[in-house]
C-alpha angles and dihedrals in degrees: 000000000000106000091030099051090045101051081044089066099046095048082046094051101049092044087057092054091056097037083061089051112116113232115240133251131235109258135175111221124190126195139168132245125169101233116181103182147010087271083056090054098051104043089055083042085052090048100056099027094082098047121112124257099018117136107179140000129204125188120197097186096185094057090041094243146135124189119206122196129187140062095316133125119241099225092055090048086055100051089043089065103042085049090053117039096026093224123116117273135197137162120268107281110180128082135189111289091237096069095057126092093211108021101176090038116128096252091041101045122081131175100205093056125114114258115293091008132106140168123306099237093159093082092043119034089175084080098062125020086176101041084070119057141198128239086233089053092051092048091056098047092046095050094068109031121111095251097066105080090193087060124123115300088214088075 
């Protein structure tokens, strides 16, 4: 009764860790990845081919990034690629210009980002101050542009 019941209860124990894991869900993640030539694109397609759970990969060379599809984490896709291929990996930062309040301010531009995208200040406001302004911002530099009729006379 002693060594039986006790590996029962082992086996018992560590089916019932994995039996409380979420499934995952199925995510695109995009990352980038500076790739200079066709040698570059298929080592970061190597790197993520073999993972578990992907379902399909995209590379866009000339934007620098690689989608990822499938029931995969984006942090482990990171680090994958930065393993393998040894080049500096991040997930993708830049979003299209319309959804952002202050496109060409100084947080938000960025020189180095794909046509009609910028930098995606609104998860991190610690980027741009000035990409996100205030109503009371907005009032004041409103209030003497040429636009307004009502400005200040003194302009």
């Amino acid at each position: 009764m002693g060594v039986w019941d006790h590996v029962s209860d082992r086996l018992c124990s560590f089916s019932h860790v994995y039996r409380n894991k979420k499934p995952q869900q199925l995510q695109t993640v995009e990352i980038r990845v500076k790739m200079d030539c066709e040698g570059c694109e298929r080592k970061v397609h190597r790197s993520v081919q073999g993972m578990e759970g992907v379902s399909s990969i995209d590379i866009d060379p000339k934007q620098h990034k690689l989608t990822v599809t499938g029931y995969v984490e984006p942090r482990k896709v990171v680090n994958r690629v930065r393993r393998k291929t040894g080049k500096a990996a991040e997930l993708w930062p830049y979003v299209p210009y319309d959804t952002v309040d202050h496109p060409y301010a100084a947080g938000a531009y960025d020189k180095r980002a794909p046509a009609g995208y910028v930098r995606n200040v609104n998860s991190d406001p610690s980027l741009a101050p000035l990409a996100r302004a205030s109503s009371t911002e907005i009032r004041y530099s409103t209030a003497f542009s040429e636009d307004n009729a009502n400005s200040c006379a003194i302009m």
